[in-house]
N, CA, C and O atoms as a Tinker XYZ file with bonds, in Angstrom:
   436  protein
     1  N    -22.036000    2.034000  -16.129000    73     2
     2  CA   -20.748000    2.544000  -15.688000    64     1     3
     3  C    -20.800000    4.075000  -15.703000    63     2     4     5
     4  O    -21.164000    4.802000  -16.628000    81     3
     5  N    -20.377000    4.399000  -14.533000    73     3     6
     6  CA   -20.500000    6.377000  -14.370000    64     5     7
     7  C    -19.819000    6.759000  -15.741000    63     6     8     9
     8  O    -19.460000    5.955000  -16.602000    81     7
     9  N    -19.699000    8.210000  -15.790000    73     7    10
    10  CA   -18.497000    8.737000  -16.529000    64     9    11
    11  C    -16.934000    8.830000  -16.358000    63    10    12    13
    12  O    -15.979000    8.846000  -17.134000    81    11
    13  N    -17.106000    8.885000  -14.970000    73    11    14
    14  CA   -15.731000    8.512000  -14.022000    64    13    15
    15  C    -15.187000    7.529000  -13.925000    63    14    16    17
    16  O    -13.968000    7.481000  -13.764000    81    15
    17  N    -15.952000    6.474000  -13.998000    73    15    18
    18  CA   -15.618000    4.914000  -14.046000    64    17    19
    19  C    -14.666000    4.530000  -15.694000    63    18    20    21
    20  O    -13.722000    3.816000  -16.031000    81    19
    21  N    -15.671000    5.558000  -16.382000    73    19    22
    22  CA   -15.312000    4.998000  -18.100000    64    21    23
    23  C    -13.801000    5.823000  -17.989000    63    22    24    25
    24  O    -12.809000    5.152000  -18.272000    81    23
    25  N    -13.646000    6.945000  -17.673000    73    23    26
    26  CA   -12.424000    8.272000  -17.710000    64    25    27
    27  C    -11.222000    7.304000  -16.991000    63    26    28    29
    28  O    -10.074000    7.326000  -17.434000    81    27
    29  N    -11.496000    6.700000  -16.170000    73    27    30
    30  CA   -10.116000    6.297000  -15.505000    64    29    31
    31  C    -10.003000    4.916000  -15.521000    63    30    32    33
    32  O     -9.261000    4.372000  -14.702000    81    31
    33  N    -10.880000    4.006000  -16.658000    73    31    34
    34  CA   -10.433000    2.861000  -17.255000    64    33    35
    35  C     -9.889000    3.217000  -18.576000    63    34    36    37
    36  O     -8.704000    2.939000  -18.759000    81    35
    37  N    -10.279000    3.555000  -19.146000    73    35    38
    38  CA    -9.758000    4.174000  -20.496000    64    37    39
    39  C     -8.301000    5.034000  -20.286000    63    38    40    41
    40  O     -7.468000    4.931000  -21.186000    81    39
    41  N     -7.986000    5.893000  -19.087000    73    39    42
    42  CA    -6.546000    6.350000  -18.925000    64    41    43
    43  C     -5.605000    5.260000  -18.939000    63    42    44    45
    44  O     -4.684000    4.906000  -19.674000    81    43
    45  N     -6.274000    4.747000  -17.628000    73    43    46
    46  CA    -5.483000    3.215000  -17.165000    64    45    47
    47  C     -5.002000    2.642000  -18.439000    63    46    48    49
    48  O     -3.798000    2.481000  -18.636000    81    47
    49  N     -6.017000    2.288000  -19.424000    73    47    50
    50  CA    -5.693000    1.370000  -20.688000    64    49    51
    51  C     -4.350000    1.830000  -21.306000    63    50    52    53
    52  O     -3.306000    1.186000  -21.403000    81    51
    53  N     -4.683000    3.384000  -21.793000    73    51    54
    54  CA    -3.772000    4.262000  -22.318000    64    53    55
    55  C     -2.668000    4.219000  -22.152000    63    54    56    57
    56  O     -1.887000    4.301000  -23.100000    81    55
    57  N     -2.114000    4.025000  -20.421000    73    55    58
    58  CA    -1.156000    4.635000  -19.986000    64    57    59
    59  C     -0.461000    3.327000  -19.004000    63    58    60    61
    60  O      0.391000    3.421000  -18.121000    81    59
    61  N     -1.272000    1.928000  -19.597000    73    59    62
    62  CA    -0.721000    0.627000  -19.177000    64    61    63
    63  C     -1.029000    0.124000  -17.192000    63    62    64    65
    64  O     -0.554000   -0.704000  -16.414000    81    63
    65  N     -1.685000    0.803000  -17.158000    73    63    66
    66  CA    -1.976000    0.607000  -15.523000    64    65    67
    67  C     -3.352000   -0.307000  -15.483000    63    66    68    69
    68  O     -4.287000   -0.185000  -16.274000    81    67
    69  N     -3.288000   -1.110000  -14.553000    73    67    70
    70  CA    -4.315000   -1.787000  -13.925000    64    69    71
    71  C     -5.473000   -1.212000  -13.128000    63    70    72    73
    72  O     -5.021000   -0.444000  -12.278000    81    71
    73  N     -6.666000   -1.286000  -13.089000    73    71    74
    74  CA    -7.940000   -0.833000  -12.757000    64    73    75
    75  C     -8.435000   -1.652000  -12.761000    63    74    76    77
    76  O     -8.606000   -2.415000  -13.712000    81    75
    77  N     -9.034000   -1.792000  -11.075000    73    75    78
    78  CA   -10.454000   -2.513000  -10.992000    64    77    79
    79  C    -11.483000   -1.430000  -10.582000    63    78    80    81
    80  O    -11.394000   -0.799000   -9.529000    81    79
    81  N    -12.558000   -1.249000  -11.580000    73    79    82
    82  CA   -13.625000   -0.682000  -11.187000    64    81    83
    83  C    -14.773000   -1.469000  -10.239000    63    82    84    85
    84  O    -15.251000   -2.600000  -10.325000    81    83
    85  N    -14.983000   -0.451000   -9.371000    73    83    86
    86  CA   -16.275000   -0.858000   -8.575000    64    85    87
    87  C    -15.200000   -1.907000   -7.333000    63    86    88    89
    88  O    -15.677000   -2.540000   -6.391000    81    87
    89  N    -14.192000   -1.856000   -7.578000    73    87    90
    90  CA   -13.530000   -2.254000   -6.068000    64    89    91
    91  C    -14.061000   -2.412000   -4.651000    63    90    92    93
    92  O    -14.616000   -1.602000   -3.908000    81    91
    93  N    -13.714000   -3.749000   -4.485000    73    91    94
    94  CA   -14.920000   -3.832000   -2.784000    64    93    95
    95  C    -14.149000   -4.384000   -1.942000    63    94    96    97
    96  O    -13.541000   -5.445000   -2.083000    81    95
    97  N    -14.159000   -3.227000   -0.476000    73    95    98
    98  CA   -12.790000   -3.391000    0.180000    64    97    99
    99  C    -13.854000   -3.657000    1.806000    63    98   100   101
   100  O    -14.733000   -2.891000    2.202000    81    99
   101  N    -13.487000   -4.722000    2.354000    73    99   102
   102  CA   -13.901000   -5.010000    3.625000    64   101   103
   103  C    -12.932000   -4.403000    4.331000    63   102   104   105
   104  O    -11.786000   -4.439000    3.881000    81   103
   105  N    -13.277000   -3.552000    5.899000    73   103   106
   106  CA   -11.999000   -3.075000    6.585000    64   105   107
   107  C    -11.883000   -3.685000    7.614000    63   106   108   109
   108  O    -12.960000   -4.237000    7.839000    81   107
   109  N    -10.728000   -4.027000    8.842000    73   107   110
   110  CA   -10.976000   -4.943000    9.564000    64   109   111
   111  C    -12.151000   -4.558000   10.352000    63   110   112   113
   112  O    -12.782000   -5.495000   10.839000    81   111
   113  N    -12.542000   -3.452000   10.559000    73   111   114
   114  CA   -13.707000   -2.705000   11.649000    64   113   115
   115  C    -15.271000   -3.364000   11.102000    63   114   116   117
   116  O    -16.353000   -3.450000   11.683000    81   115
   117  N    -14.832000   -3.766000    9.731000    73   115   118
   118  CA   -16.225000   -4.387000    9.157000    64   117   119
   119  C    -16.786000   -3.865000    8.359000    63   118   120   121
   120  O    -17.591000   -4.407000    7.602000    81   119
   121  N    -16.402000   -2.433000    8.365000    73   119   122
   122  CA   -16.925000   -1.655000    7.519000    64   121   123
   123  C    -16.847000   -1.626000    5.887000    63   122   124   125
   124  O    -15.752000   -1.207000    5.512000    81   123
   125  N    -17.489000   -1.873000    5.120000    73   123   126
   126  CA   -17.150000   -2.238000    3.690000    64   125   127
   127  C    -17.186000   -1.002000    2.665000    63   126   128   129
   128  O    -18.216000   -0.361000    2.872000    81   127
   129  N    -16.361000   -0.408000    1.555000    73   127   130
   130  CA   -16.483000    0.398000    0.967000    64   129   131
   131  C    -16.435000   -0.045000   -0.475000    63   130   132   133
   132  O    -15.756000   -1.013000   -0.819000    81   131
   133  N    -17.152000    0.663000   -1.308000    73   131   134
   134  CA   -16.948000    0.335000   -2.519000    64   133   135
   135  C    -16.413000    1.642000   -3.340000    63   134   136   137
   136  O    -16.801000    2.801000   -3.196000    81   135
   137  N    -15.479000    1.177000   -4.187000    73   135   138
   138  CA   -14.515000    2.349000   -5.024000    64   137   139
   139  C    -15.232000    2.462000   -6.584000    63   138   140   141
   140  O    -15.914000    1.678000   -7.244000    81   139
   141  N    -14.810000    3.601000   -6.777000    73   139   142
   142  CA   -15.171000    3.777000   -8.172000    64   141   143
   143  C    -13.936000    3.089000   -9.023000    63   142   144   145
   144  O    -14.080000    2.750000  -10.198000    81   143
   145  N    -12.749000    2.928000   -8.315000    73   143   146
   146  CA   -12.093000    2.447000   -9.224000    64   145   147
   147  C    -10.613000    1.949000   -7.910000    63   146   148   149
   148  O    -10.333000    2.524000   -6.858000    81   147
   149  N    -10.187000    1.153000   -8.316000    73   147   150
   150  CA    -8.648000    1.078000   -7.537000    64   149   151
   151  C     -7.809000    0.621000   -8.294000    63   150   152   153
   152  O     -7.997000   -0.429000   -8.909000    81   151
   153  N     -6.306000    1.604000   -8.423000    73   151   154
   154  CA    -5.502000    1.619000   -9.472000    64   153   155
   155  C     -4.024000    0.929000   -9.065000    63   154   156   157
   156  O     -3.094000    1.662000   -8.729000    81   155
   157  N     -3.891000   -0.365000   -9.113000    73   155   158
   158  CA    -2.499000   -1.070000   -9.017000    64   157   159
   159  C     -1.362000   -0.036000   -8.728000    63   158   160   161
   160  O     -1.269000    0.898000   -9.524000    81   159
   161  N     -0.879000   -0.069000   -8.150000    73   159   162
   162  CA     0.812000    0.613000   -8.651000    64   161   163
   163  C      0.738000    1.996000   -7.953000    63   162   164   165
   164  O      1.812000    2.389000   -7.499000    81   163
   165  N     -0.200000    2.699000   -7.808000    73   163   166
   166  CA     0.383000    3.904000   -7.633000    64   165   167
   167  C     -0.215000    4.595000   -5.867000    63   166   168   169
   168  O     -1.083000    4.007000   -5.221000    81   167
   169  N      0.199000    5.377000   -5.572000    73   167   170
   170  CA    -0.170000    5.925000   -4.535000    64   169   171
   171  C      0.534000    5.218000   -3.269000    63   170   172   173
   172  O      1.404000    5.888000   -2.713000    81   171
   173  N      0.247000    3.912000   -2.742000    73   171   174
   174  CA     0.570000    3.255000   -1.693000    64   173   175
   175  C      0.725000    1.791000   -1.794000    63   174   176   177
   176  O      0.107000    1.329000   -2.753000    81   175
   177  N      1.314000    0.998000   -1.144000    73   175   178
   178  CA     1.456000   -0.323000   -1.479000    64   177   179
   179  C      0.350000   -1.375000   -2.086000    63   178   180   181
   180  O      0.800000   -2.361000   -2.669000    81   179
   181  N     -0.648000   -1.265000   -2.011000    73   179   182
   182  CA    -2.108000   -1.720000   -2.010000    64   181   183
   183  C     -2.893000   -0.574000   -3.019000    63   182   184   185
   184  O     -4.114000   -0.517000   -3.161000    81   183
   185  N     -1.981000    0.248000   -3.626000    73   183   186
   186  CA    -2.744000    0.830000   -4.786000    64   185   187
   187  C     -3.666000    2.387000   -4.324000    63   186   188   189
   188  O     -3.571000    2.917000   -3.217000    81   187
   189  N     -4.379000    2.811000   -5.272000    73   187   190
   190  CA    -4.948000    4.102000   -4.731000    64   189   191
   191  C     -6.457000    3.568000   -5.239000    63   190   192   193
   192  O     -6.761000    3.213000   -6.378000    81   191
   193  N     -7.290000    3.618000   -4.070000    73   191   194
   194  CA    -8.465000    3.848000   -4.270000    64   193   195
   195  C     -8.997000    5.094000   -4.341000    63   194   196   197
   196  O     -8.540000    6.083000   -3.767000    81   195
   197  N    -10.475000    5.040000   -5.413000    73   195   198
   198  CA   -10.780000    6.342000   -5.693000    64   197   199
   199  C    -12.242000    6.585000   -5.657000    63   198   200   201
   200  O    -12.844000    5.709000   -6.278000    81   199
   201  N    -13.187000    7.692000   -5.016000    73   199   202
   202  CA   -13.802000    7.560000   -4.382000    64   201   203
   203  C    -14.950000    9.161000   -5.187000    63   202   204   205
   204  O    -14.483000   10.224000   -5.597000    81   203
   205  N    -16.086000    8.850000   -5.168000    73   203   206
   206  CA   -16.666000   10.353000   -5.766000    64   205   207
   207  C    -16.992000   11.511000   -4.560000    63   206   208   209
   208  O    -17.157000   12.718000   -4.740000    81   207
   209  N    -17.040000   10.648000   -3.074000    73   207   210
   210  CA   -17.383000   11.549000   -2.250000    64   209   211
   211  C    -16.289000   11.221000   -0.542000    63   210   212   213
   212  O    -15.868000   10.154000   -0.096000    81   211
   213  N    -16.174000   12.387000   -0.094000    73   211   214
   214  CA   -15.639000   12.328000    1.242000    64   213   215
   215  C    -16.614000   11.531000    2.308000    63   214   216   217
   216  O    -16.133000   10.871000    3.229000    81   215
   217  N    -17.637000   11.625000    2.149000    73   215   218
   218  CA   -18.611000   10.705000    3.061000    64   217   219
   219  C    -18.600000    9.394000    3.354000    63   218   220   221
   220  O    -18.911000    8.796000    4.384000    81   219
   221  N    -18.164000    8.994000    2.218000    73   219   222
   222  CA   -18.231000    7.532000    1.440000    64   221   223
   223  C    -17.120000    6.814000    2.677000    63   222   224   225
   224  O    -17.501000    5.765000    3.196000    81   223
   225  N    -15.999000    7.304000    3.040000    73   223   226
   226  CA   -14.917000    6.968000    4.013000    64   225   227
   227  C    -14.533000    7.558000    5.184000    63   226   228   229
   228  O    -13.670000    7.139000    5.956000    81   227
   229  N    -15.325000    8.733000    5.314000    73   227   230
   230  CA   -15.238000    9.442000    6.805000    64   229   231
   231  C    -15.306000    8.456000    7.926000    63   230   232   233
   232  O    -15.939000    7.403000    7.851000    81   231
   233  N    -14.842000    8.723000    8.636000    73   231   234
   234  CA   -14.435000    7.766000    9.576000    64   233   235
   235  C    -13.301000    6.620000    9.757000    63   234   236   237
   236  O    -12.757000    6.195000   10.776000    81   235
   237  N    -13.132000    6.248000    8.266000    73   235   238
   238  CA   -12.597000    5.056000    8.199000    64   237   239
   239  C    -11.116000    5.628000    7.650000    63   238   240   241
   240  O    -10.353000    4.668000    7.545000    81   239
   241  N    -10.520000    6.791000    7.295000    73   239   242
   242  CA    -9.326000    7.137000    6.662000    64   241   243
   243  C     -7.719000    6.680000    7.050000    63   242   244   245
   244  O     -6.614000    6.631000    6.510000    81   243
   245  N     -8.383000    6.374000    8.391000    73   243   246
   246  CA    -6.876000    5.702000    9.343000    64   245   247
   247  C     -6.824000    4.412000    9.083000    63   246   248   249
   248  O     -5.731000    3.864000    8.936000    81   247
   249  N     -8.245000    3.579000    8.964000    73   247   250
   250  CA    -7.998000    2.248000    8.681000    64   249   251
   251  C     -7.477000    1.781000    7.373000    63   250   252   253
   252  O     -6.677000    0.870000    7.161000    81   251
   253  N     -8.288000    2.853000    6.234000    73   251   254
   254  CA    -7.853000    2.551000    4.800000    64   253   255
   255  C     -5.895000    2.716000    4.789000    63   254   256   257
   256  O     -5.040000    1.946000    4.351000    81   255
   257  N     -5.794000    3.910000    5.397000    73   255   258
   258  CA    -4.285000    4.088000    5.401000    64   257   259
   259  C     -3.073000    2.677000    6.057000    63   258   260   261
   260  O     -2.086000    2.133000    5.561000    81   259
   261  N     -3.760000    2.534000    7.287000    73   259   262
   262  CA    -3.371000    0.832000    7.449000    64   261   263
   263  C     -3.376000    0.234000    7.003000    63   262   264   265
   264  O     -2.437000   -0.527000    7.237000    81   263
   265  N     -4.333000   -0.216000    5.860000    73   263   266
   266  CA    -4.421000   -1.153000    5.393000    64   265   267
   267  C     -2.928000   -1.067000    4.066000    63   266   268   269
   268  O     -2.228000   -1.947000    3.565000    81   267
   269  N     -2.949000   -0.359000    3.990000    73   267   270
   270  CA    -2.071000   -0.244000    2.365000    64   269   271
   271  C     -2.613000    0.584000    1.760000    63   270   272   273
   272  O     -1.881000    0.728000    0.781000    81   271
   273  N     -3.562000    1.368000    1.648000    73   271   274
   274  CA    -4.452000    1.646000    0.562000    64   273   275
   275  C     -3.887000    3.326000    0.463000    63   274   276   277
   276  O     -3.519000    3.735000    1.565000    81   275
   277  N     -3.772000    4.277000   -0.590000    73   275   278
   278  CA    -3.907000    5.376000   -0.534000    64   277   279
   279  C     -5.575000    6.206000   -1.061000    63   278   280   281
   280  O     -6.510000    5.423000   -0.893000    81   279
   281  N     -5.912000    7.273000   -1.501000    73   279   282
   282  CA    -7.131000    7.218000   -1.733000    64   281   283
   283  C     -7.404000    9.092000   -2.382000    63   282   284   285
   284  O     -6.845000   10.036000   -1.824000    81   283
   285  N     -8.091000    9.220000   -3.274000    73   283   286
   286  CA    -8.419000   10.164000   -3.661000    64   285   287
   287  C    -10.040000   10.306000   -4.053000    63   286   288   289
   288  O    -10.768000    9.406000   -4.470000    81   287
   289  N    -10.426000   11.845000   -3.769000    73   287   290
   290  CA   -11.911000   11.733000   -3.814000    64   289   291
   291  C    -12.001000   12.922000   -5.216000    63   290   292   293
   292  O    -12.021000   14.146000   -5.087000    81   291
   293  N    -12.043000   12.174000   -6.489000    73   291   294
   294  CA   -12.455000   12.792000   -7.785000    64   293   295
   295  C    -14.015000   12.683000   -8.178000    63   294   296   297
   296  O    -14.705000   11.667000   -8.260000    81   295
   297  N    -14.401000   14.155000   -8.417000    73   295   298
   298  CA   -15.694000   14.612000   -9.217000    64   297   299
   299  C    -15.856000   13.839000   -9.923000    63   298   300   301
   300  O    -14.986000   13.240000  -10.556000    81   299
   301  N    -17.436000   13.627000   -9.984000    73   299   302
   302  CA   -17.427000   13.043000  -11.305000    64   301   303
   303  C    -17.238000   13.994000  -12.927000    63   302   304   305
   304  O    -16.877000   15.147000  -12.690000    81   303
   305  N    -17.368000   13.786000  -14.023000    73   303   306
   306  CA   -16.965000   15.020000  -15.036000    64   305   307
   307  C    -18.100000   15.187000  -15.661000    63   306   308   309
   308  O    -18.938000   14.294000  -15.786000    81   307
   309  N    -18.214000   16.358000  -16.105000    73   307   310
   310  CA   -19.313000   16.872000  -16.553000    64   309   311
   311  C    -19.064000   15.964000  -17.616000    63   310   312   313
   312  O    -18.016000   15.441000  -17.994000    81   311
   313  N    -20.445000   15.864000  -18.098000    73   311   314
   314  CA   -21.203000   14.823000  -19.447000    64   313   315
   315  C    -20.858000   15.463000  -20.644000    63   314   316   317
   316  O    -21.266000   14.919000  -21.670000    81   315
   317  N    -20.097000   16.658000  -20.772000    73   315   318
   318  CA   -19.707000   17.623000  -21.954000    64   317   319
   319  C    -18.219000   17.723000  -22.093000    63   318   320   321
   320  O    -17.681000   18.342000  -23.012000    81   319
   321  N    -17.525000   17.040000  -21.070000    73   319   322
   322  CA   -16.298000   17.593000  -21.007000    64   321   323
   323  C    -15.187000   16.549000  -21.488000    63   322   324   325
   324  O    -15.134000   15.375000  -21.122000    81   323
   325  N    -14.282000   17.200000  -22.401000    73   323   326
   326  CA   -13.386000   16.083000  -23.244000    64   325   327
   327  C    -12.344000   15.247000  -22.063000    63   326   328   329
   328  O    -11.993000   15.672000  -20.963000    81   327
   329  N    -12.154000   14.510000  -22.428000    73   327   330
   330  CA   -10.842000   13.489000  -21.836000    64   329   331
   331  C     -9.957000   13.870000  -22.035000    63   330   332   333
   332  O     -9.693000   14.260000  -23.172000    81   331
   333  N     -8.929000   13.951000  -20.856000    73   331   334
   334  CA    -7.996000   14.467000  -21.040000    64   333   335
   335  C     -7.228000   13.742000  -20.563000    63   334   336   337
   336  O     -7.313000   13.600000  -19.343000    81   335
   337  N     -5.910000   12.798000  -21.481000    73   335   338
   338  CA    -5.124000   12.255000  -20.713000    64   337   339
   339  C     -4.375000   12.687000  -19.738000    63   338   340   341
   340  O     -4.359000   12.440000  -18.532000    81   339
   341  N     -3.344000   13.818000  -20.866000    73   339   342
   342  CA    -2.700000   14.607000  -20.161000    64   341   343
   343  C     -3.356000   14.772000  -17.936000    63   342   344   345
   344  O     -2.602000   14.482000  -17.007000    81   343
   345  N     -4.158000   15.049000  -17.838000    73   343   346
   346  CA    -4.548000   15.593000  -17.146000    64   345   347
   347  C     -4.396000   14.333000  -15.535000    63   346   348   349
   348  O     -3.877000   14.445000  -14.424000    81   347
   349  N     -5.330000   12.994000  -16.405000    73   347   350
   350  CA    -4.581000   11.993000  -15.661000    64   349   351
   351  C     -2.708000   11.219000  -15.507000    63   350   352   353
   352  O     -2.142000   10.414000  -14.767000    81   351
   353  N     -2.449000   11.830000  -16.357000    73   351   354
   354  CA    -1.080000   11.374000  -16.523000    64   353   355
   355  C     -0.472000   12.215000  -15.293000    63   354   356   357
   356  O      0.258000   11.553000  -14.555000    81   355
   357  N     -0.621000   13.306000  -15.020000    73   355   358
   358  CA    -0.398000   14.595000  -14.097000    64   357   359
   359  C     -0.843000   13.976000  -12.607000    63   358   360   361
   360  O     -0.056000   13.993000  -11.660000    81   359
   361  N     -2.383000   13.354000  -12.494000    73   359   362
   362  CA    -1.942000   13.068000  -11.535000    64   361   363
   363  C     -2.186000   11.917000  -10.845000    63   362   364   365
   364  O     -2.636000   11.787000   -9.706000    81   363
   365  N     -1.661000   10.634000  -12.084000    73   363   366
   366  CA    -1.059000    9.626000  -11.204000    64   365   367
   367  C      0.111000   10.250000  -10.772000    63   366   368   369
   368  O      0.414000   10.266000   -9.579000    81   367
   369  N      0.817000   10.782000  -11.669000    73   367   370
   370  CA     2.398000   11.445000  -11.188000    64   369   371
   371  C      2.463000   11.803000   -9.333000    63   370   372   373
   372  O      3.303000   11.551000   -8.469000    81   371
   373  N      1.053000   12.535000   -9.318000    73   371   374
   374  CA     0.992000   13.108000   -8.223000    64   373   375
   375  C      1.209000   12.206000   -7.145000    63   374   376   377
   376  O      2.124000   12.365000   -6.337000    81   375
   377  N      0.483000   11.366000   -7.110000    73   375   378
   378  CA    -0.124000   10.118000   -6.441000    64   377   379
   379  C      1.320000    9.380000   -5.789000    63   378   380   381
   380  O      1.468000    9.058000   -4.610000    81   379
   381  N      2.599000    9.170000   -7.202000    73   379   382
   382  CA     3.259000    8.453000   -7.304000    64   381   383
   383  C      3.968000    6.740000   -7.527000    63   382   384   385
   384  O      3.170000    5.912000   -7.966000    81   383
   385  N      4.427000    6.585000   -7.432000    73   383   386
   386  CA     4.527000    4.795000   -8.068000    64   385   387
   387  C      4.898000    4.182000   -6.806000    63   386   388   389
   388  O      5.949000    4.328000   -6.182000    81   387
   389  N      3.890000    3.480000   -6.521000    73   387   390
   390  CA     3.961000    2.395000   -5.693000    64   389   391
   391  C      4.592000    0.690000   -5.600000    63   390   392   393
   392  O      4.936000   -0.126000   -4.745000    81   391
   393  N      4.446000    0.835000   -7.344000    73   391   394
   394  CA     5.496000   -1.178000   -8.006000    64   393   395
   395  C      6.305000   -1.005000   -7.844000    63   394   396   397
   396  O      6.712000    0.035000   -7.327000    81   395
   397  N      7.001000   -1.984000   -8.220000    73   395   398
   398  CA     8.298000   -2.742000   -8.804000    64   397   399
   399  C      8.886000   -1.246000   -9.614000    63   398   400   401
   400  O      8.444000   -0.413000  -10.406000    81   399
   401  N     10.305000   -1.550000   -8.766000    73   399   402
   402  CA    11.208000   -0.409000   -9.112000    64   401   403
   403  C     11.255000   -0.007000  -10.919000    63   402   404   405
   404  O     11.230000    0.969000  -11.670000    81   403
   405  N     11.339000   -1.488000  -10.949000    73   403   406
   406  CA    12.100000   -1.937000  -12.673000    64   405   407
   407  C     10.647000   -1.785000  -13.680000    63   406   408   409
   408  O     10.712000   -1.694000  -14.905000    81   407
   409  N      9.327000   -1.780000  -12.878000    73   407   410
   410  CA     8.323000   -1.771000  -13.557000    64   409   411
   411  C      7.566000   -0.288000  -13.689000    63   410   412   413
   412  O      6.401000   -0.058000  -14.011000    81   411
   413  N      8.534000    0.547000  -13.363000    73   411   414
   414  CA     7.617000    1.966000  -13.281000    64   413   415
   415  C      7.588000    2.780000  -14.873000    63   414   416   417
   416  O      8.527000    3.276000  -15.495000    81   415
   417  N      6.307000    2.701000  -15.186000    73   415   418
   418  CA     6.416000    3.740000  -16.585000    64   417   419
   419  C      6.533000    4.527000  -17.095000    63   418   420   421
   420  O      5.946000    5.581000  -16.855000    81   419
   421  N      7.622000    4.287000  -18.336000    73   419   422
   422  CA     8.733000    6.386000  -18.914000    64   421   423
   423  C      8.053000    7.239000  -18.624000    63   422   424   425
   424  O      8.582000    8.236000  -18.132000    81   423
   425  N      6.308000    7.196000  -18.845000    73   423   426
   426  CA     5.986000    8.291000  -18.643000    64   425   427
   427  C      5.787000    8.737000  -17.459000    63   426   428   429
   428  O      5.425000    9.907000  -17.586000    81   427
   429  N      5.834000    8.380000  -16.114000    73   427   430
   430  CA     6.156000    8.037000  -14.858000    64   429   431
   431  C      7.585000    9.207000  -14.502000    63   430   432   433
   432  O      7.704000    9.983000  -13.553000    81   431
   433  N      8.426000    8.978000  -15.537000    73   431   434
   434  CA     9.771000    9.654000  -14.850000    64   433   435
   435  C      9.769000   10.895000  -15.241000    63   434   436
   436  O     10.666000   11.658000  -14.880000    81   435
């Protein structure tokens, strides 16, 4: 598991959100992508997939957006560098809440 993979299962845990790492998304064009991680709830109806490089989906950004999907392309983190919740808490915020009205979390508001 990357370092990125471990950083945004371990937030997820923290901060009660769902993560599937290594997410594998067929598009209707055929084209198949695999995520470092895709996070329930936030970003777009179908969740935010998350991605280490722009390459990885070039081409395909209109289809992912059709589909439901929103999508962010995060570094991986240096092998020295502390966890920072805070930091993910900031920006699922960014991202925004995609669930159930009644299911969005305090730390969310």
């Amino acid at each position: 598991m990357s370092q990125l993979a471990a950083r945004v299962w371990r937030a997820c845990s923290a901060l009660g959100l769902r993560a599937e790492l290594g997410f594998r998304l067929v598009l209707p064009s055929g084209h198949a992508v695999v995520t470092v991680a895709r996070i329930a709830d936030l970003g777009s109806p179908n969740g935010m997939l998350l991605f280490r490089a722009y390459d990885e989906i070039r081409g395909h950004v209109k289809e992912l957006q059709d589909a439901g999907y929103g999508f962010s392309v995060v570094d991986e983190p240096r092998p020295d560098a502390e966890f920072d919740l805070i930091a993910f808490q900031e920006m699922f915020r960014d991202w925004g809440w995609s669930g159930r009205l009644g299911a969005k979390p305090a730390w969310m508001r």
